[in-house]
N, C-alpha and C positions, 0 to 999 in steps of 0.2 A: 504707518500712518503718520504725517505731519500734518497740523492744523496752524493756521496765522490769524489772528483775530487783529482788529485795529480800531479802534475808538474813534465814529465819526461825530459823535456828538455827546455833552455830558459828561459825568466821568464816575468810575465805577473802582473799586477795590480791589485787587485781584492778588490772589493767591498762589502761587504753584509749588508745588512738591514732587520731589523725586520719587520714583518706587523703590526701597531699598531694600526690602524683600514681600515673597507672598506669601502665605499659609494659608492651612486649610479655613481655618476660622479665623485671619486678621491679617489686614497690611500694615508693616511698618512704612512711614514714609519719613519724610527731611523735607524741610521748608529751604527754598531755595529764592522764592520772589514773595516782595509782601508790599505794595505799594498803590496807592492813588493814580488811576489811569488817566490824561486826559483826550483832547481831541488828535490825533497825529500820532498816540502812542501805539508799539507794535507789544505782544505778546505771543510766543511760538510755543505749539505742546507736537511732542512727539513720542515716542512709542520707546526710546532710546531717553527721555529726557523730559524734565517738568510733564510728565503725563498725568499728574494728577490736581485739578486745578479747583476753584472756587473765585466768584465773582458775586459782587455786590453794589449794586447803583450806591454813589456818593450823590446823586442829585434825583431830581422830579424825574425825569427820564435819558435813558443811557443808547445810539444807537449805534452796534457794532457791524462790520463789515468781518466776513468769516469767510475762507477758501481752508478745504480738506482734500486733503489727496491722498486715497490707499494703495493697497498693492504695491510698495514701491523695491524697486528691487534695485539692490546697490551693484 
């Protein structure tokens, strides 16, 4: 799975983390992005990479344009 998220309006917080490992009862992860989005900015999560994300409007409202694509086979 790869996701592209892009900031068309507003701006928003966003977070990304690695997975750097899984257990039964917890993930560890690692901060890898930590910054104020604005209009134009990209952000990419994949299944290999920043897969584990969080966002948060910096303003009154935030509107993102989003494409996911599964199945993908290298």
């Amino acid at each position: 799975m790869v996701s592209m998220h892009m900031i068309l309006e507003g701006r928003a917080r966003v977070r990304q983390f690695d997975r750097v490992s899984k257990e039964p009862d917890y993930v560890t992860i690692r901060l890898t992005k930590d910054q104020i989005e604005k209009p134009g900015d990209l952000s990419m999560i994949s299944d290999q990479r920043d897969n584990v994300h969080w966002r948060a409007a910096e303003s009154d409202r935030v509107l993102m344009f989003n494409i996911q694509v599964w199945d993908l086979d290298p």
